[in-house]
Structure formats: structure tokens, C-alpha cells
N, C-alpha and C positions, 0 to 999 in steps of 0.2 A: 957954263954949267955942265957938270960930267953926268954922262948918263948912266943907270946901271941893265948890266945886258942880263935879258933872262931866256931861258928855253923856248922856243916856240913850244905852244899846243902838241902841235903834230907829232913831237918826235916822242920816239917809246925808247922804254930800258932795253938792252941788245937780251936776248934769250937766251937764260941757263944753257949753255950744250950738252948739261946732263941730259935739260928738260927733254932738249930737242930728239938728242938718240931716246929715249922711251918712246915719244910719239912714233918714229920711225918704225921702231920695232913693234909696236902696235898694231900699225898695218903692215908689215910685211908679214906677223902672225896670222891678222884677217886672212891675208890675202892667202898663205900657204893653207887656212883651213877651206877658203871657198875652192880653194883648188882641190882639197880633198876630197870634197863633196862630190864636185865635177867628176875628176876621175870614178868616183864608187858608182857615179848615177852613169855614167860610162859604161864602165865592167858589168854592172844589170843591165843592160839591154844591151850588150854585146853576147852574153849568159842568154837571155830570154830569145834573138834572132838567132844564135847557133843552137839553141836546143829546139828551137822548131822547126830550123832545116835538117838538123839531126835525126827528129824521129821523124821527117818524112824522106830524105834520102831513101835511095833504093835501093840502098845494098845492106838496110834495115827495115823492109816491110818483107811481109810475108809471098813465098815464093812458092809453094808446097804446101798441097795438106793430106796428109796420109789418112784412112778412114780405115777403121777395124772391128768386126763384131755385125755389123750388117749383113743380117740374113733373112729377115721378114719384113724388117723396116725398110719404104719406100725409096730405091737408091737415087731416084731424081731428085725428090725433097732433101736429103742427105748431100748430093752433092751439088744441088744450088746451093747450100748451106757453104757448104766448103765453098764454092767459086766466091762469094763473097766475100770472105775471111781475103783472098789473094789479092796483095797490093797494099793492106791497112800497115801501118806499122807497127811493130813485134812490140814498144817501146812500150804501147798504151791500148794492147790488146787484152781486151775483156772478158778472160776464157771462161769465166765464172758464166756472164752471161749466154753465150753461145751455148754451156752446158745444160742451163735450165732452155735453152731452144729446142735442143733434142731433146731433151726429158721430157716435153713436153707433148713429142710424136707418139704415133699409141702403142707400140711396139719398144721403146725402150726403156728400161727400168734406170738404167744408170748411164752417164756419159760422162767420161774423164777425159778433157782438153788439156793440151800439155804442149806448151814450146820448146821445141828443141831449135837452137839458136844456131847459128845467127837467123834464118829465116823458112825455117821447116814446122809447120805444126802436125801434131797427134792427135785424131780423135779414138778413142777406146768407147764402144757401144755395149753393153748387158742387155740383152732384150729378157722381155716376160717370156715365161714358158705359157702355153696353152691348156688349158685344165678340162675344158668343158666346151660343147655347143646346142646353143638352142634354137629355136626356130621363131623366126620375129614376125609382127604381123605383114609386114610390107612381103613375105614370102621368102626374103631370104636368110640364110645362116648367120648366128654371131655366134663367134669364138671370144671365150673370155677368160681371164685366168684366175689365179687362187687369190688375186682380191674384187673378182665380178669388175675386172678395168675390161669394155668389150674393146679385143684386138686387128677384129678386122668382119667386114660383113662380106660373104661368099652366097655365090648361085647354089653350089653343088653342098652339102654336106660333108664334111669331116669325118673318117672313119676312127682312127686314131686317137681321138680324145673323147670323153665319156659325154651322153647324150643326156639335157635335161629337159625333161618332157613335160609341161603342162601349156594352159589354156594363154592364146597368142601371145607372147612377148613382146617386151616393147620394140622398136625399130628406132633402137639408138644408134649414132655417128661411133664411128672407131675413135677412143679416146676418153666416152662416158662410161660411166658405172653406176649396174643395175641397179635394181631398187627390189623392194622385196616382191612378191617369195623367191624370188629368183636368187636374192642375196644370201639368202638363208638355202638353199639348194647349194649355191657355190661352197661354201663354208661346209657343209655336209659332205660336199667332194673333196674339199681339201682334208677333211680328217679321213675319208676313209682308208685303212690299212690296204698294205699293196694286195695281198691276197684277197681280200673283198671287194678290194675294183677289180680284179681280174674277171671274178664271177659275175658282175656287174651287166648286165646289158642296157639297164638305163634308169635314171634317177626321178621318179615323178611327182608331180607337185601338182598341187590345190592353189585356186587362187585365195582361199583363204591359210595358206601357212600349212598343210598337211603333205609328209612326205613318206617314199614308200623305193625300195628298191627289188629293182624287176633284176631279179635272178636268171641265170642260165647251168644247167639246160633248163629248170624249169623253178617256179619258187619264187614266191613273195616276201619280201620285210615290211614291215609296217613298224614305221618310225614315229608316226606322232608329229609334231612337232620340231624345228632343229633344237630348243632346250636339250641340256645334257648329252649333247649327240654321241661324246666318247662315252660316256656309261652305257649307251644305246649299242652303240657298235662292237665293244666287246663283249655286250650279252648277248648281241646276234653272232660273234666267231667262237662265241664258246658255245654255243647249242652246234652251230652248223659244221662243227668238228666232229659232232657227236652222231651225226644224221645223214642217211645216204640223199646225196644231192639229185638223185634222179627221182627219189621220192618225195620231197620236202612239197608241201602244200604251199601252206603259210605261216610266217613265224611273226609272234607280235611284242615285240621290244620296246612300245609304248611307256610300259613301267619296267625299267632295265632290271629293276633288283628279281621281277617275278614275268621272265620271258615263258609265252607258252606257245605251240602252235595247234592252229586250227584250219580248217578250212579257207582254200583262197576264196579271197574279195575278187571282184573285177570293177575296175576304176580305183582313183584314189581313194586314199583312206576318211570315212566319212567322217 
């Protein structure tokens, strides 16, 4: 009896060779994109380890720092400032900030920081001018300028800048700014005309807000109020153009449009 032969189970159909190369190329696509990947995650943090030994290299941190404009501002405080700036690097220095540091001393109005590269920095300082000083309770001088910022507290008096005189002032830090009547006294300095500060020997003030200027050689203003100061002021240089300054009493410029003089006061004006 003849038998008939059949396939075992086991055996499979042989594979398309088309099939075959597409699988191939398959993975060798995978494989060149994982390698892409690799490489890019590579190149970032070859990029992030060299740009951090980059800005801290030291032939890019700061080496020098030139300071300019420092005349009444503290030169230690100033140049611990600067000593600190030397060594950071130029890369990711923050002149903005180091500028509101000085700005923020009582003596400078403005501070422009500036890198000059490779590793030199620039400080440029504005200080305040001085307008005025009065006398505080704790006994000694503040110097303050034409925005009442106090610039520095002194033993001795100030000849040089205009004197405002009333009942004890406060004994603020170098840095604060006055409160009134004081502030209202500054303001009244800062409009007076250069010829009427000349005459000027001192600005006096009420601790309720009443203000009066002490003339020289001899002679009173009675101001009022600081309201309207410049209408005040021009009606006091227009009489006192008119009037021999060795005789002038007192001139009352209270109501600017109708200046009259009369007899002097002694004390503020009540």
C-alpha cells in the first residue's frame, strides 16, 4: 500500500526577499534616528559644560574696575562695591543691579556701570548737589538737597549752603527724606532766585508750616505759607528792587498780588 507524503507542520513558506529588505531597512532607519537623538543629547551638554566653563574662565571675569564721579560719596563703601564686582564673570554680570546699589548711597543721584571687554568695568557716579542745612535734635547738622534727600549728618555747620532754621529737626540717617515743614522750607530754597539767595541769610520756619526769610544786611520777608511760593518770590524782588536794602524793615508777601511792608516781626511769622 503506497503512502502519500505530506509537509510536516514545522516547515514555513521561505520569505519574500522583498519582505525581508523592508524589515531591514526598518531598523537600520530606527537605528540611524536613535543615533540622531544621541548625537543632539550629546552636542547639549557638550554646549551647556563648555558654556559654563566659558563664563567662569579667567580671561573672562572681571579684572578692573575704574570708579568716577566720587567726591562726597563714601570711597570705602564705593570700593568694597568695586572689590566685589573682581573675579565674577563679564558673561552674566548684572550692571543694572550693582547700579541701583550705588544709587542707593545717599550721595549719588545717578550710577552708570558699563563693561568694557574683555574684562574692565566702568563706574560713572552723579552725586546730589547740597542746597540746605539744618540743625537736628541729636545736635548735629543735616545737609540736604533740592529734593529734602538728607546727604550726610556733620559735627560742625556748613557755611556754604543756605541755613534752615526752625524748632529741632528730625535726626534722620544719610539717605532719608524730610517730612514737613522742613520739606516745604526745601522747596522754598530750591525756587529762590540766585539774587535772593545771595541776600539770604537764613530760611525760617514754624513748626506749624509758616515761613520767613532773614535778609541781610538787615530785613524781613514774611512768606506765609510755601503755597504759591514763586508768585511770593517775585513780589518780594520786585519791591526789593525798589528799596534801599539798609533800610527795608519788613516786607509781607503773604498775598503776592498786594505786597506791603511794615514793621519787623521778631520770631516766625505768627
Amino acid at each position: 500500500m503506497n503512502a502519500t507524503m505530506e509537509p510536516e507542520a514545522s516547515e514555513r513558506p521561505p520569505i519574500d526577499p522583498r519582505f525581508r529588505a523592508r524589515q531591514l531597512e526598518v531598523a537600520r532607519q530606527a537605528g540611524r534616528r536613535r543615533l540622531k537623538w544621541l548625537l543632539v543629547v550629546a552636542a547639549i551638554v557638550v554646549l551647556l559644560v563648555g558654556g559654563a566653563l566659558l563664563i567662569r574662565a579667567p580671561f573672562l571675569s572681571v579684572d578692573r574696575v575704574q570708579v568716577s564721579g566720587a567726591v562726597y560719596t563714601d570711597q570705602a563703601v564705593v570700593a568694597d562695591i568695586a572689590e566685589e564686582l573682581k573675579g565674577k564673570p563679564m558673561l552674566t554680570l548684572d550692571t543694572g543691579s550693582v547700579a541701583r546699589k550705588l544709587e542707593a548711597l545717599p550721595w549719588v543721584l545717578r550710577a552708570r556701570v558699563e563693561q568694557d571687554w574683555p574684562r574692565d568695568v566702568r563706574i560713572e557716579l552723579a552725586e546730589r548737589t547740597p542746597l540746605a542745612v539744618y540743625g537736628a535734635s541729636d545736635g548735629q547738622w543735616r545737609v540736604v538737597d533740592d529734593e529734602g534727600r538728607v546727604l550726610a549728618a556733620l559735627e560742625g555747620r556748613p557755611v556754604d549752603v543756605l541755613l534752615l532754621n526752625g524748632p529741632g529737626g528730625p535726626a534722620l540717617p544719610p539717605g532719608q527724606d524730610v517730612g514737613e515743614p522742613l520739606a516745604g522750607a526745601v522747596r522754598i530754597a530750591r525756587a529762590l532766585p540766585p539774587s535772593l539767595k545771595a541776600r539770604t541769610l537764613e530760611l525760617a520756619f514754624t513748626a506749624d508750616g509758616q515761613y520767613e526769610l532773614h535778609l541781610q544786611p538787615k530785613g524781613t520777608v514774611l512768606l506765609g505759607t510755601a503755597d504759591d511760593i514763586r508768585d511770593k518770590l517775585i513780589a518780594a524782588l520786585t519791591v526789593l528792587d525798589k528799596v534801599d536794602p539798609n533800610t527795608l524793615q519788613t516786607l509781607d508777601v503773604r498775598s503776592p498780588a498786594n505786597p506791603v511792608t511794615k514793621p519787623s516781626l521778631t520770631g516766625a511769622t505768627p
